[in-house]
Structures are given as structure tokens and as C-alpha cells.
Residue frames relative to the residue before (quaternion, step in Angstrom):
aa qw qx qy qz dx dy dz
X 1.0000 0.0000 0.0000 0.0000 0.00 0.00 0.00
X 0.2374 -0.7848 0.5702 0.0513 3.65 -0.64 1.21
X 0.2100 0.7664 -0.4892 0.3596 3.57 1.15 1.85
X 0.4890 -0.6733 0.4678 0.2980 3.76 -1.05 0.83
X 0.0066 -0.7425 0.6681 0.0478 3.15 -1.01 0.10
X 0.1216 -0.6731 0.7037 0.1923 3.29 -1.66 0.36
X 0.6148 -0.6410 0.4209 0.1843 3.48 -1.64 1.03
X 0.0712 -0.8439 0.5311 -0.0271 3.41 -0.28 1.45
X 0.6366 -0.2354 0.2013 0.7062 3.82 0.63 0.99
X 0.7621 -0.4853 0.2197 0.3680 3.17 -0.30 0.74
X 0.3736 0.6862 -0.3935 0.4845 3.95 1.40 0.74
X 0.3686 -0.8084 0.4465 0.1065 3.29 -0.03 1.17
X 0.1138 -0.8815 0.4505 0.0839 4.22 0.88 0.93
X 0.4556 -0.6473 0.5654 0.2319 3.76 -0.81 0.50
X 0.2193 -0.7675 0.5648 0.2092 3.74 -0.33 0.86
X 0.3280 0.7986 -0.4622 0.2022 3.90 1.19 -0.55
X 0.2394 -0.6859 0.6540 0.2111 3.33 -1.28 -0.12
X 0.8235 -0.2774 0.1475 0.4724 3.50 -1.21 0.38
X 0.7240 0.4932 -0.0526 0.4793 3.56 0.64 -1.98
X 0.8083 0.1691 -0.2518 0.5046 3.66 0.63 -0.63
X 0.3009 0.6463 -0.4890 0.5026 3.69 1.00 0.81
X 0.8512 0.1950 -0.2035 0.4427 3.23 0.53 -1.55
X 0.3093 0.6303 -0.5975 0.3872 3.98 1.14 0.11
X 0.6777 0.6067 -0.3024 0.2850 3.23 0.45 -1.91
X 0.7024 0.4305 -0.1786 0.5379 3.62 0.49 -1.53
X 0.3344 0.3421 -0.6699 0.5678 4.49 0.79 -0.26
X 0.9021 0.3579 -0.2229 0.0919 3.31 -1.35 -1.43
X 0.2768 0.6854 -0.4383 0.5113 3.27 1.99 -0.10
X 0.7554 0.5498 -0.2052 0.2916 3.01 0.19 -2.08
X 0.7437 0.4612 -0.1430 0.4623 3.18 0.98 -1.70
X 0.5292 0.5421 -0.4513 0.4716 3.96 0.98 -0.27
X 0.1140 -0.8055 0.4947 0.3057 3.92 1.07 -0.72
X 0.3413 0.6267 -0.5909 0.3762 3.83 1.20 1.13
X 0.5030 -0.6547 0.4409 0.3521 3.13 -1.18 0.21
X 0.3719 -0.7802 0.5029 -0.0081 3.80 -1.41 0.80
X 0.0500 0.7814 -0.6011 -0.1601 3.41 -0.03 0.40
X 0.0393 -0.6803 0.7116 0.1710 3.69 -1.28 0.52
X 0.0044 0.7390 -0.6737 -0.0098 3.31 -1.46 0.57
X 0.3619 -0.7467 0.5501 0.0942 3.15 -0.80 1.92
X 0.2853 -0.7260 0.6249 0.0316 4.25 -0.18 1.69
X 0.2308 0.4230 -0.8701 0.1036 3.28 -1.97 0.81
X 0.8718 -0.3704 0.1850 0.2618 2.60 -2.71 0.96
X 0.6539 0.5962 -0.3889 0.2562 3.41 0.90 -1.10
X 0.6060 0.6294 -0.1325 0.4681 3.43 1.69 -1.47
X 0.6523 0.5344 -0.3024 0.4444 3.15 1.23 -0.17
X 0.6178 0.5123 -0.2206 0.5543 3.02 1.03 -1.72
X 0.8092 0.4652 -0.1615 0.3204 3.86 0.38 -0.16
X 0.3538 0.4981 -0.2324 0.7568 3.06 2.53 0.09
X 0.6466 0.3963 -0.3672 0.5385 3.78 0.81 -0.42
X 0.8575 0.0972 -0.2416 0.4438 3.41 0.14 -0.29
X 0.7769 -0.0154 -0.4278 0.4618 3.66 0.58 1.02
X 0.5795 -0.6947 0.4012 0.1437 2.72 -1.45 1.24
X 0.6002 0.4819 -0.4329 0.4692 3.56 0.56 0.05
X 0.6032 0.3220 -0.4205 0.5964 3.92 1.03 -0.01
X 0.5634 0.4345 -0.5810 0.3954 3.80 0.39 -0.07
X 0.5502 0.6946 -0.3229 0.3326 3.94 1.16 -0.67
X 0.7489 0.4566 -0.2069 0.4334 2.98 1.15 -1.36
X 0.3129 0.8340 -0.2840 0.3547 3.18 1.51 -0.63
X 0.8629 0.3716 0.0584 0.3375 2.66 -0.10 -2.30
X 0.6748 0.3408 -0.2480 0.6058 3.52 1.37 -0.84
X 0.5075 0.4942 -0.6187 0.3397 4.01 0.51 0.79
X 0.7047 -0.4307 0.4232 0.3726 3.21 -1.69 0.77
X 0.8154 -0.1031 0.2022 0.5326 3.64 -0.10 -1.19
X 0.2813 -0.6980 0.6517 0.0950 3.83 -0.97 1.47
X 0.1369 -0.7568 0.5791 0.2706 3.97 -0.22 0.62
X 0.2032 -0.7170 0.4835 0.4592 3.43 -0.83 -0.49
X 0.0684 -0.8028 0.5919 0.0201 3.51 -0.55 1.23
X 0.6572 0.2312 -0.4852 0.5284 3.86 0.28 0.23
X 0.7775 -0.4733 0.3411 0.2348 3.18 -2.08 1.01
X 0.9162 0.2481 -0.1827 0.2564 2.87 0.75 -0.96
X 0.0274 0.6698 -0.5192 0.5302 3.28 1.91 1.23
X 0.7006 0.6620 -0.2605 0.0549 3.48 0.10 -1.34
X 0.4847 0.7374 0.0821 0.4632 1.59 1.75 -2.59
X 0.9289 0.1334 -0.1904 0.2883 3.27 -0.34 -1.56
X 0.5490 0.5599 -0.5219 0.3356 3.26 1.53 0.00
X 0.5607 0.5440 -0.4065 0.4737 4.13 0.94 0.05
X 0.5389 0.6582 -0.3389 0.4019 3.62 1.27 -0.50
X 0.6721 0.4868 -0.2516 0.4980 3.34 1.15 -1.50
X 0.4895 -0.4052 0.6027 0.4827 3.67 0.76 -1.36
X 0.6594 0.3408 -0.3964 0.5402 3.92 -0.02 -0.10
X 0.1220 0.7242 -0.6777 -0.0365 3.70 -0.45 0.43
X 0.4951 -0.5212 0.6716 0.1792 3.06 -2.02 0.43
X 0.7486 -0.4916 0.3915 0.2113 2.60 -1.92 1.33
X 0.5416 -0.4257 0.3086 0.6559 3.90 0.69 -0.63
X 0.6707 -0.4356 0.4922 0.3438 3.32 -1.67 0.20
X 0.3816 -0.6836 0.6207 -0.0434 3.34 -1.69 1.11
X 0.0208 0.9054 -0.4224 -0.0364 3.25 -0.38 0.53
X 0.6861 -0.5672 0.2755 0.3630 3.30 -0.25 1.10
X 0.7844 0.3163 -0.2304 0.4812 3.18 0.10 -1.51
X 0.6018 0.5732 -0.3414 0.4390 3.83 0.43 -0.63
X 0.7058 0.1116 -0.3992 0.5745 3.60 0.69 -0.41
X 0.5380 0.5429 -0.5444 0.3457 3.43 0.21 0.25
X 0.7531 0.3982 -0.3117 0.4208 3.51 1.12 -0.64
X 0.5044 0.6166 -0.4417 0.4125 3.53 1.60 -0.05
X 0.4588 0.7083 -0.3332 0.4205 3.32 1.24 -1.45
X 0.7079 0.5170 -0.2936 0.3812 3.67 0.35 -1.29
X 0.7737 0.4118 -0.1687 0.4510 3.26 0.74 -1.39
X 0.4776 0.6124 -0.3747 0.5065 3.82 1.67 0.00
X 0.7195 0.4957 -0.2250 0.4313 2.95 1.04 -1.58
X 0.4935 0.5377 -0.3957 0.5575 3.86 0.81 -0.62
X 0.7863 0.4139 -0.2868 0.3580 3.92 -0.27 -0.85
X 0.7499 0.2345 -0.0790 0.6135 3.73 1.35 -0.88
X 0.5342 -0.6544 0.4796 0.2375 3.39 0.80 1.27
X 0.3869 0.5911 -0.6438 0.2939 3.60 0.47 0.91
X 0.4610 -0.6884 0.5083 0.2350 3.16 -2.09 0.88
X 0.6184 -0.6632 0.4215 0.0012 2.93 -1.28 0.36
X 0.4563 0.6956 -0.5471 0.0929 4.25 -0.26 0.10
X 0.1870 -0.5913 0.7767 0.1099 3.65 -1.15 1.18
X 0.0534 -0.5080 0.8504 -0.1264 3.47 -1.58 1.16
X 0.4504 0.4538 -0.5620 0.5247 3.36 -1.56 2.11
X 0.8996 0.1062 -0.2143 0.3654 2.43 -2.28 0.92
X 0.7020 -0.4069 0.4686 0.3493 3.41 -1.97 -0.31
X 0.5473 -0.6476 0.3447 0.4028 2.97 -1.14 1.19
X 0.4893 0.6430 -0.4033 0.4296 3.94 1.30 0.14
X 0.8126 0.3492 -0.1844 0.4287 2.99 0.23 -0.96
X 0.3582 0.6166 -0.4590 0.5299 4.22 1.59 -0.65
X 0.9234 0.3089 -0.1477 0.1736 3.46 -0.23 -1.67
X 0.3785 0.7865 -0.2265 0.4322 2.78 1.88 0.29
X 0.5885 0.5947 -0.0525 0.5452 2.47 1.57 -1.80
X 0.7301 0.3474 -0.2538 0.5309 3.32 0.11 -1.20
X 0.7586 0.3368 -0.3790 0.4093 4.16 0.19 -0.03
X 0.6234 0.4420 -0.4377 0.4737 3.35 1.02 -0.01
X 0.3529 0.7010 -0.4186 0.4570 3.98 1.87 -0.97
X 0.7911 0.5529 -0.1117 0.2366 3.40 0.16 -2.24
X 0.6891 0.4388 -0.1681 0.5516 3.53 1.61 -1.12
X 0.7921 0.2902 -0.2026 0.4974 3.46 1.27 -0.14
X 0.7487 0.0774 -0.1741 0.6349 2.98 1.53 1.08
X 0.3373 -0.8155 0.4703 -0.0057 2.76 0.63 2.13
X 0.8964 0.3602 -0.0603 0.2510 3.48 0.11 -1.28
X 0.4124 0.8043 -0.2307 0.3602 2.84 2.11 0.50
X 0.1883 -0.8883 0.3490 0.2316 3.33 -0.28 0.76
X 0.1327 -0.7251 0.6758 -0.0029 3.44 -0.04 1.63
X 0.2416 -0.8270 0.5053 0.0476 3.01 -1.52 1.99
X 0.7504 -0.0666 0.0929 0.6510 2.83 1.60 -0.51
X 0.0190 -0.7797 0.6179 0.0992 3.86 -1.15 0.27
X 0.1657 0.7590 -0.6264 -0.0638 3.55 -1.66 0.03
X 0.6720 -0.4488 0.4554 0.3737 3.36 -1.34 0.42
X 0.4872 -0.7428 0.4263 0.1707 3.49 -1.51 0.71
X 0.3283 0.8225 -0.3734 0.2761 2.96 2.14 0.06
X 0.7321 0.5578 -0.3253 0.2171 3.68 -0.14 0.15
X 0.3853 -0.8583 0.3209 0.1087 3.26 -1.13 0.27
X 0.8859 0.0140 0.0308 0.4627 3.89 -0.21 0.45
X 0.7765 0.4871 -0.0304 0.3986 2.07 0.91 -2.70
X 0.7354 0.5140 -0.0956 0.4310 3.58 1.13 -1.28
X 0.1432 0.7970 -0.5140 0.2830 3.86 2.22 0.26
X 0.9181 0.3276 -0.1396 0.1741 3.00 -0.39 -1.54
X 0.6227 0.6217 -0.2508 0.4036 3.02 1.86 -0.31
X 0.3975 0.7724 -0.1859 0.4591 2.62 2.21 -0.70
X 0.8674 0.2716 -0.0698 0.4111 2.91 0.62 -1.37
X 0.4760 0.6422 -0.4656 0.3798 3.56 1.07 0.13
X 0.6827 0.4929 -0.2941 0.4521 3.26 1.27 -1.58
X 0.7359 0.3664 -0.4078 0.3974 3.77 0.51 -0.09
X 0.5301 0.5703 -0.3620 0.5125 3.57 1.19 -0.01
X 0.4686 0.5442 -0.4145 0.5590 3.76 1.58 -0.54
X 0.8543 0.3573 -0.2492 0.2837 3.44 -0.16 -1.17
X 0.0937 -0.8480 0.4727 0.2208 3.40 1.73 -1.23
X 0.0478 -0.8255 0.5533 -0.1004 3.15 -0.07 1.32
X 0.3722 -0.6101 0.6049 0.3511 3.66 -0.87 0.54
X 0.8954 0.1043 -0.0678 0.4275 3.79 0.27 -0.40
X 0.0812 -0.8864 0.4514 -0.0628 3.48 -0.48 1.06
X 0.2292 -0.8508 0.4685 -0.0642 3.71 0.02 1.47
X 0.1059 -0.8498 0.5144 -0.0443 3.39 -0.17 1.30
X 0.0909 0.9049 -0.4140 0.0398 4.00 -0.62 0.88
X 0.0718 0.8480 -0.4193 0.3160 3.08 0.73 1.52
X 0.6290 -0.4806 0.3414 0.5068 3.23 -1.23 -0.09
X 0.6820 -0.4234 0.4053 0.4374 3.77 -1.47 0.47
X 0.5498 0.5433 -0.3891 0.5011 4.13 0.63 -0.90
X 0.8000 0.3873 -0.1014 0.4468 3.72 0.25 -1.34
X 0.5566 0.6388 -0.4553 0.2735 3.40 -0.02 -0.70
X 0.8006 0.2622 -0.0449 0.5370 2.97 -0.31 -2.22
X 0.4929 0.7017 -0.3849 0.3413 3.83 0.46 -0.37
X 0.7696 0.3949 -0.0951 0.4926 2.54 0.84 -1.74
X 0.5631 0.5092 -0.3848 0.5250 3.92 0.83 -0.34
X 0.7373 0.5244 -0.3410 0.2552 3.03 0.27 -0.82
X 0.4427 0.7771 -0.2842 0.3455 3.09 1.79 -1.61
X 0.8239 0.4907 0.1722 0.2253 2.82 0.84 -2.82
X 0.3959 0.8791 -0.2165 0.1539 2.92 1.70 -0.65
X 0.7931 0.4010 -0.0409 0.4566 3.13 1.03 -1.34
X 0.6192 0.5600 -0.2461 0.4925 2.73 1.84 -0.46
X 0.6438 0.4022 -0.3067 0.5742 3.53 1.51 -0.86
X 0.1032 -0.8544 0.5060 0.0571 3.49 0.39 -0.25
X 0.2297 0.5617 -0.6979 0.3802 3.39 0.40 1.70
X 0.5965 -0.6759 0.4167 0.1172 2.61 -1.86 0.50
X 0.7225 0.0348 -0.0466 0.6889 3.24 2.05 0.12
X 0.0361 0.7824 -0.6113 0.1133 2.88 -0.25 1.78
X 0.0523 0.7826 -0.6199 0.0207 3.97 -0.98 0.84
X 0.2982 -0.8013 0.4739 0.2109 2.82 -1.37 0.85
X 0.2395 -0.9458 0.2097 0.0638 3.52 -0.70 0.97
X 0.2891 -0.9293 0.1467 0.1768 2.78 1.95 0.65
X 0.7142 -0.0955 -0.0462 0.6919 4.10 0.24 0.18
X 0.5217 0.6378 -0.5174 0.2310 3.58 0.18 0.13
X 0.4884 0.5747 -0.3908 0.5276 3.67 1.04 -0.29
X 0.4898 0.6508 -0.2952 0.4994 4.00 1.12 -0.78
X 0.7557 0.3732 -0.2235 0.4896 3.32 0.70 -1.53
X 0.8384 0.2265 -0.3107 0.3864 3.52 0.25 -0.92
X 0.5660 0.4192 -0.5583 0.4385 3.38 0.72 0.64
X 0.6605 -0.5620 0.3744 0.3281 3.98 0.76 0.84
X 0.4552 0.6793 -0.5109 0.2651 3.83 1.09 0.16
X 0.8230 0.1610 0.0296 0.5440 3.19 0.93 -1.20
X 0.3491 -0.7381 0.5198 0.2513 3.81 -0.61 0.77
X 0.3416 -0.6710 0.5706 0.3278 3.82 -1.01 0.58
X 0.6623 -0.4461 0.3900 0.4585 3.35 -1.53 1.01
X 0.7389 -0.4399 0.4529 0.2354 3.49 -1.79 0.69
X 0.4313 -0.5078 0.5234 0.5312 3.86 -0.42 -0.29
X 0.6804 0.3634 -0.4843 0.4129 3.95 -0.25 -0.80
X 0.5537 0.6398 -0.3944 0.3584 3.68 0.79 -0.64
X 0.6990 0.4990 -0.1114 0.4999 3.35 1.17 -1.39
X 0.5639 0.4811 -0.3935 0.5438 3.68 0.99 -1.02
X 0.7529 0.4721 -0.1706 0.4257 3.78 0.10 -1.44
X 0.3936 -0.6862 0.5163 0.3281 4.12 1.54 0.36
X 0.5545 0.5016 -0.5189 0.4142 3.94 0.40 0.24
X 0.1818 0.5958 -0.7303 0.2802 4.17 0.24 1.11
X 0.6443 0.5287 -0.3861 0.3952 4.23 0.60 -0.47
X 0.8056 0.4610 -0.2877 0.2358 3.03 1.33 -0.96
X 0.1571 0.8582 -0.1267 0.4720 2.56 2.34 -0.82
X 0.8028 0.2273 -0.0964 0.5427 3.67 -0.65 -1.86
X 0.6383 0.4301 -0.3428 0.5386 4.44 0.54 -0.37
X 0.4499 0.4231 -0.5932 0.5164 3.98 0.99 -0.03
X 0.7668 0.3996 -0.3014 0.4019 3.50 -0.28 -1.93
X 0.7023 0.2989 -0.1816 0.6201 4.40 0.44 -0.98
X 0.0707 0.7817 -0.6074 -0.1223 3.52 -0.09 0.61
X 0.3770 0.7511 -0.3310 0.4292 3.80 1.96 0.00
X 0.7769 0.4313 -0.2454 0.3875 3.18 1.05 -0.61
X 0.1849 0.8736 -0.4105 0.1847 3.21 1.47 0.67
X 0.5969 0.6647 -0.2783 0.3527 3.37 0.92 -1.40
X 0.7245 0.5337 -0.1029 0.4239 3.41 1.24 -1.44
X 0.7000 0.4520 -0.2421 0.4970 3.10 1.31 -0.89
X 0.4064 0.6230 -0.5344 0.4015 3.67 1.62 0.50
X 0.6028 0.6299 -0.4165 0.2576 3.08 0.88 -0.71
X 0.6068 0.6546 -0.3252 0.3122 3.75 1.20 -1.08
X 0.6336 0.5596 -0.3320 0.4186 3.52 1.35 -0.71
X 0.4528 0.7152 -0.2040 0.4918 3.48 1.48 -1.50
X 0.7388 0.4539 -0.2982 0.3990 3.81 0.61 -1.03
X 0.6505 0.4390 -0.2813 0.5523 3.06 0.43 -2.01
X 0.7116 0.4050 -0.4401 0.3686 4.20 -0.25 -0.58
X 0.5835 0.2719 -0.3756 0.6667 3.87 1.05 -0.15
X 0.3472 0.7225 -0.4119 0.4333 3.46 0.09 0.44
X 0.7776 0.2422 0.1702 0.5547 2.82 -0.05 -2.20
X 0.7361 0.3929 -0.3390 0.4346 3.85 0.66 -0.21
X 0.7983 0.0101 -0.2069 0.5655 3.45 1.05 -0.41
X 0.3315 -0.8276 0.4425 -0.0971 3.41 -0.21 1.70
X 0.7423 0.3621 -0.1743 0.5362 2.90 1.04 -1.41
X 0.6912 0.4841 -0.3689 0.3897 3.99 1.01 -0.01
X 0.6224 0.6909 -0.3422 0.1348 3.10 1.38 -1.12
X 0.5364 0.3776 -0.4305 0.6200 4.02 1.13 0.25
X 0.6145 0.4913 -0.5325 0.3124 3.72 0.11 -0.52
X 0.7311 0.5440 -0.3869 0.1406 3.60 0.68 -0.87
């Protein structure tokens, strides 16, 4: 993919906007190579900084959108700003409505088998005409890779939608890539939650006003620990300005 980017600690950011993000992913699709997208916020950084095999995986995905705010943020802090923020779920939900028009397949892999099938019937009623090749829960381990992957290589999906935990996801694509061989795999972290009606996405003023973090820590108030991490950024951020592309 032949996509700007500006250097976020050494995280390679997508400068795209909304519209040329998703051009990018048609022609993903249409090359039938495989793609990794991975939808970056501060935390995902700050955690590519301190291990180096996720800074790897990083670096070797097709396109890093920025989807948390404050990706956004610091890439206007430095002087190199991004086109506007991307959000995950949104191109995941455009993707759908692409995928319905060009008879592309489908496979969401994530979550509990409760909360997947949820997903996938609420997916199914708002997008009759999708082709959903297959789905499964994210429950599994190592041991259960390869089975994993055969069944999505059975079906061959043009588009493949991973929702695990933040550790696992992208990792795990990345591992797999070549081995699943779709042509757009992303990971989509709590968003399977949302369309299966567990969890509501932040409001629009929420979203206009960059508080979707604060929002998702009302409904997960568990996830507090992580969201220390968001202060922690913007202060490395703001303290070493003048390195933060150099790294």
C-alpha cells in the first residue's frame, strides 16, 4: 500500500482520511494479497515501545489507522497531522455495506460464543445480503491455531474481522497472515460487543468532544488501569516533541 504515514514513536500512522482508507482496503481486497489493518490508540503504542515484537508487528502491517483520539492529537502536536481520525468500527461497518454490493465474503472471529451470535443476527438483519462465511468465538488457544485457520481458508473470505483481547488480536494476525491469506484482515476489538447490543457506542457529542474513552470506562469501569495509560502518553508526547517521529 503506497499510504502516508506520520512517525508515532516509531509506529508507522496512516495519514488517510475516512474515504481514502476505505478506497485503499476496495483494492486491498481486489489485489487478493493479504492485508493486515490495525486500528492504533495511545495504549498500542505505549506497548510497541516497550516490547519489541509488537513494535514488529506494527511496522510490517499494511496500514495503522489512527482510531483512538489521542493518536490524533499527537500527530497535530508534532506538526504532521492526520487527515481526521478513523475509526475502527465505522470502517468496519462501511466494509459491510461494500461487502453486501460486491458479493464479498465475510468471517468475524471474537468474543463469546454469546455475544459473536448476537452479533452475527443483529449483523444479518441489517445486512440481509451479506455474505457471512463463517463465524466463531475468540475463545481459544495456540493449541486450536491451525484449526482455526483451515476453517477460514475453507470458506475464503474476502474480509476477515478479528475481536479479541488488545494482547491477541493484532498479534495474532500478524503471526497468521500468510497463512490465512485474505486480503483484509482487521482487528476490531470491542466492537462485536456493540453490534451484538452489549455495550452502546459513545453518543455523537461524546465522539465530537474525543471523550468515546470516556464513554467505553463509564459502561467497563474495569478498564480503568489501562486508561492510565492515556495520560502517561500525551506527557511523553508533550515532553519529547522534538523526537516523537525520529523514533
Amino acid at each position: 500500500m503506497n499510504v502516508p504515514k506520520v512517525n508515532i514513536f516509531g509506529v508507522p500512522i496512516s495519514k488517510l482520511g475516512f474515504r481514502d482508507t476505505l478506497a485503499q482496503l476496495v483494492a486491498a481486497v481486489e489485489s487478493r494479497k493479504p492485508h493486515q489493518v490495525i486500528t492504533a490508540n495511545p495504549i498500542m503504542v505505549m506497548t510497541a515501545m516497550e516490547d519489541p515484537a509488537y513494535m514488529r508487528m506494527m511496522k510490517s502491517a499494511e496500514i495503522v489507522v489512527p482510531d483512538g483520539a489521542g493518536v490524533v492529537w499527537a500527530a497535530g502536536y508534532v506538526g504532521n497531522p492526520v487527515t481526521e481520525r478513523v475509526p475502527g468500527i465505522e470502517v468496519m461497518s462501511e466494509l459491510f455495506k461494500t461487502a453486501e454490493e460486491r458479493g464479498w465474503k465475510v468471517y468475524l472471529l471474537g468474543a463469546s460464543p454469546e455475544v459473536i451470535a448476537a452479533a452475527v443476527d443483529n449483523i444479518r438483519q441489517k445486512h440481509p445480503r451479506l455474505i457471512l462465511a463463517g463465524f466463531r468465538d475468540g475463545y481459544f488457544g495456540p493449541e486450536a491455531d491451525a484449526e482455526v485457520i483451515a476453517e477460514i481458508r475453507r470458506v475464503e473470505p474476502d474480509l476477515l474481522f478479528v475481536g479479541r483481547s488488545a494482547a491477541t488480536q493484532d498479534p495474532w494476525i500478524g503471526q497468521h497472515k500468510e497463512a490465512l491469506g485474505v486480503p483484509v484482515m482487521m482487528g476490531v476489538g470491542g466492537s462485536f460487543d456493540i453490534f451484538a447490543g452489549k455495550l452502546k457506542r459513545a453518543p455523537k457529542l461524546f465522539r465530537q468532544l474525543k471523550l468515546e474513552w470516556f464513554y467505553r470506562l463509564i459502561q467497563e469501569p474495569y478498564r480503568y488501569k489501562r486508561m492510565l495509560v492515556l495520560p502517561k502518553f500525551a506527557l511523553k508526547v508533550i515532553r519529547e516533541k522534538e523526537n516523537v517521529q525520529k523514533a
